[in-house]
N, C-alpha and C positions, 0 to 999 in steps of 0.2 A: 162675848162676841160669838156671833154664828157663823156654822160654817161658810154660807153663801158672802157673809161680811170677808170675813177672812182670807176665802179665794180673792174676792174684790181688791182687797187688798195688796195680794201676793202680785197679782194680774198689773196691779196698778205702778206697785214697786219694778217690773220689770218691763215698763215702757208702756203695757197693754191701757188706751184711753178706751178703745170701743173691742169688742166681741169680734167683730169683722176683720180688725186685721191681727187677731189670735187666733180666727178661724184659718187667714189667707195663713199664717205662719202656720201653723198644724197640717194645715194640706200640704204647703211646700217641703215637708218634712216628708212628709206621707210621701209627695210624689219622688223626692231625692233617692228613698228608700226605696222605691221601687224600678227607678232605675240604674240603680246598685245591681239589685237582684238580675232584672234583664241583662246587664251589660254583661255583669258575672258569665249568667247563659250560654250569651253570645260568641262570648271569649274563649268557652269553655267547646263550642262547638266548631270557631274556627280552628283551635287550636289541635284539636281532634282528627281533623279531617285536613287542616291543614292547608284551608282556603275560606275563600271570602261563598257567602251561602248562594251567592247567584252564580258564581261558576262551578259551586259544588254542587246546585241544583241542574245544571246544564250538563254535566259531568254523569248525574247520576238518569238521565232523561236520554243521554245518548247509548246507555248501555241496554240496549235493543235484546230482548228475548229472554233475560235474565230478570229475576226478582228481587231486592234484597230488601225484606220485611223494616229491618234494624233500620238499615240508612232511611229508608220511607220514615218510618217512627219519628227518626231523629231531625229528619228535613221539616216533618208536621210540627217537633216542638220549638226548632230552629226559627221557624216562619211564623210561630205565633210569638215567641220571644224576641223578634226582630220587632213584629205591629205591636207589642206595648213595648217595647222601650222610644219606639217613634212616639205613640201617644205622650207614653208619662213625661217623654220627654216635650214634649211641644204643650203639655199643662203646667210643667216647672218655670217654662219659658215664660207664660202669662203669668202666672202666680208671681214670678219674680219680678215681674217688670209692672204691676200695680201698685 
């Protein structure tokens, strides 16, 4: 038996009939995984700062004349880990409901 028989097989023993929904199950993994990682982030930056990122971002925008490099940093990767965990989140949504 060859290998490409063989995965066939394996594929075939654990429900997989077509490639399409072992591709859609591999993404939804993919994306579950990723929104692990983001939520982690997220969690990781409220719990930091010890608020929710829109009034820590209002918090940090009222304080008029001062700089603080760190919290900028943190708010840039706060605000991009907030847009993918929306995204991956709202691709798991579809993936799951196919």
């Amino acid at each position: 038996m060859d290998v490409a028989e063989a995965a066939k097989e394996v594929l075939l023993k654990e429900g997989y009939f077509s490639g399409e929904r072992l591709i859609r199950d591999q993404a939804l993994l993919i994306a579950l995984s990723k929104i692990e990682q983001y939520k982690a982030e997220c969690d990781y930056y409220e719990h930091k700062y010890g608020s929710l990122i829109d009034d820590f971002e209002a918090a940090l925008r009222a304080e008029r004349g001062k700089e603080d490099f760190q919290k900028e940093e943190d708010l840039d990767d706060w605000e991009f880990a907030s847009a993918a965990l929306k995204w991956w989140t709202g691709k798991a949504d579809e993936l799951g409901s196919a």
